[in-house]
C-alpha positions as a Markdown table, in Angstrom:
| # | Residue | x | y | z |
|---|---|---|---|---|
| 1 | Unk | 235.3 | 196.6 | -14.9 |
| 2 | Unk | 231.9 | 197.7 | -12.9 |
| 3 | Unk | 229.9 | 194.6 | -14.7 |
| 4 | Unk | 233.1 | 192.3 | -13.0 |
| 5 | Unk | 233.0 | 193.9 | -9.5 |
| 6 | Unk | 229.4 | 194.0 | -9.1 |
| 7 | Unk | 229.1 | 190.2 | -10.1 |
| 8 | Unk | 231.5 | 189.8 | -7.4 |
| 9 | Unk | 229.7 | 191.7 | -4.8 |
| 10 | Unk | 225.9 | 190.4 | -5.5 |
| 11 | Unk | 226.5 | 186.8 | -5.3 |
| 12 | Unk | 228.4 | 184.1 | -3.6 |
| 13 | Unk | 230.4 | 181.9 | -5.1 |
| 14 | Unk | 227.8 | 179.2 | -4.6 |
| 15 | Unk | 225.2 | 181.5 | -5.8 |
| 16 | Unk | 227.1 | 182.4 | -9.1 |
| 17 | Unk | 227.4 | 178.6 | -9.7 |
| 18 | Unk | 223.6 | 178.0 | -9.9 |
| 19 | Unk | 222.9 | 180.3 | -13.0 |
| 20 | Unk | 224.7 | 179.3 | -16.3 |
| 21 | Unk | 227.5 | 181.6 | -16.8 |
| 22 | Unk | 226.0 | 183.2 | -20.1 |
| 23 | Unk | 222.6 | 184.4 | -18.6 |
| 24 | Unk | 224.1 | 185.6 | -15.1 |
| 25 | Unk | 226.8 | 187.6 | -17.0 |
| 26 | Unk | 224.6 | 189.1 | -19.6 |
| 27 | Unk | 222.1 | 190.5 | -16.9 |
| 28 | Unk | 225.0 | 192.2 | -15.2 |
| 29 | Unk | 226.1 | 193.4 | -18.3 |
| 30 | Unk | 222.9 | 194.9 | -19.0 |
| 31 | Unk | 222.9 | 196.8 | -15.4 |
| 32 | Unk | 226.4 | 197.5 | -15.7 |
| 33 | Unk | 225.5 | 199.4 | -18.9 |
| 34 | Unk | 222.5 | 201.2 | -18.0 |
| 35 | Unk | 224.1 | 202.1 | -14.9 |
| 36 | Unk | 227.3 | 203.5 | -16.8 |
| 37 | Unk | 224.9 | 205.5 | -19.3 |
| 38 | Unk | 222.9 | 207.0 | -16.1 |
| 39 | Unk | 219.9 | 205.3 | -17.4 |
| 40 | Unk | 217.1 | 205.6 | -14.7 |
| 41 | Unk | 215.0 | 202.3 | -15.4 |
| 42 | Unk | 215.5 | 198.9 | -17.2 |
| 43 | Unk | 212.6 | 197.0 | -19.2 |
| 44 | Unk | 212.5 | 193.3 | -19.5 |
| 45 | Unk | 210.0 | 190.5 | -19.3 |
| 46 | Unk | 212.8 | 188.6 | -17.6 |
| 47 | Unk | 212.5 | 188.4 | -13.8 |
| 48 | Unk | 216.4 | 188.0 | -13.3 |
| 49 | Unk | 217.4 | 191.8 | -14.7 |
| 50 | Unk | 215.1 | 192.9 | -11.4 |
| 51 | Unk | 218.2 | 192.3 | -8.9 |
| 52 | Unk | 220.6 | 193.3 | -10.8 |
| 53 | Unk | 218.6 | 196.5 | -11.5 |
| 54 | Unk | 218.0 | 196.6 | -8.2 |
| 55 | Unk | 221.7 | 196.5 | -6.9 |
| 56 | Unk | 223.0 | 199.4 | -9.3 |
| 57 | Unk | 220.0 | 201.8 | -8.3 |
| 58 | Unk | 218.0 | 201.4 | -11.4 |
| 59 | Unk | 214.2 | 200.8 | -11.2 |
| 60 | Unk | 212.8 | 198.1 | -13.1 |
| 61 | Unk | 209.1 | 197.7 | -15.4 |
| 62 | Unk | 207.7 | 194.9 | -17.0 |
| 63 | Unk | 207.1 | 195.6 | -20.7 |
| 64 | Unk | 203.4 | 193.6 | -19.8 |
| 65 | Unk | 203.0 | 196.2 | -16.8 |
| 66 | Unk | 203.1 | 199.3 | -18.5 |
| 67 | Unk | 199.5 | 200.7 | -19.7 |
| 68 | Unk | 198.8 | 200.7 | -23.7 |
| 69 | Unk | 197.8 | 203.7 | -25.3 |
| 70 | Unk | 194.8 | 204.4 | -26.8 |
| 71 | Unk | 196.4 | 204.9 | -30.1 |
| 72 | Unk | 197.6 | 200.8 | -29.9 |
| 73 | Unk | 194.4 | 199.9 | -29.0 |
| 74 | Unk | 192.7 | 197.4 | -31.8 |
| 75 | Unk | 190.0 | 199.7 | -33.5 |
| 76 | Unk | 186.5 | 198.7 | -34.1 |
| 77 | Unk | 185.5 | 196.9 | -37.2 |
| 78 | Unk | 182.6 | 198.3 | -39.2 |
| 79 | Unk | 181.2 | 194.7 | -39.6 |
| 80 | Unk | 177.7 | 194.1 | -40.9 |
| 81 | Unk | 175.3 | 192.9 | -38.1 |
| 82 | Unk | 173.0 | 191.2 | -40.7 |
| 83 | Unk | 173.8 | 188.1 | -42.3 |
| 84 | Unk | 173.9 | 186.9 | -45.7 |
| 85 | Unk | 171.7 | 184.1 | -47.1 |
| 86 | Unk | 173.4 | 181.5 | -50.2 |
């Protein structure tokens, strides 16, 4: 019921007829969901979750933006600086 009355709300009519049905209602769902399960912040690669986000008073991170940490980081290899002669 919220994921049907904020679609309503966020976009026109003409608006809503631009996206394909699937993607715009999946978004919303997503929002609708978090918002439901007091979730602070949604994470997604996908630009379109940000308004939606946005609209139900969640924040919203790129997976890309947030900073690795050090344990992820690729570790030195212990390669051999000499080479080897056939």
């Amino acid at each position: 019921m919220d994921c049907a009355l904020l679609l309503n709300e966020a976009f026109t009519k003409v608006e809503q007829r631009k996206i394909t049905k699937t993607k715009f209602k999946f978004d919303w769902q997503i929002a609708a969901i978090a918002a439901s399960r007091n979730a602070d912040i949604i994470y997604s690669e996908d630009r379109d979750p940000e308004r939606c986000a946005a609209r139900v008073g969640l924040k919203f991170q790129r997976h890309s933006a947030l900073p690795l940490p050090p344990s992820a980081r690729q570790q030195s290899l212990p390669l051999s600086s000499a080479t080897t002669e056939t």
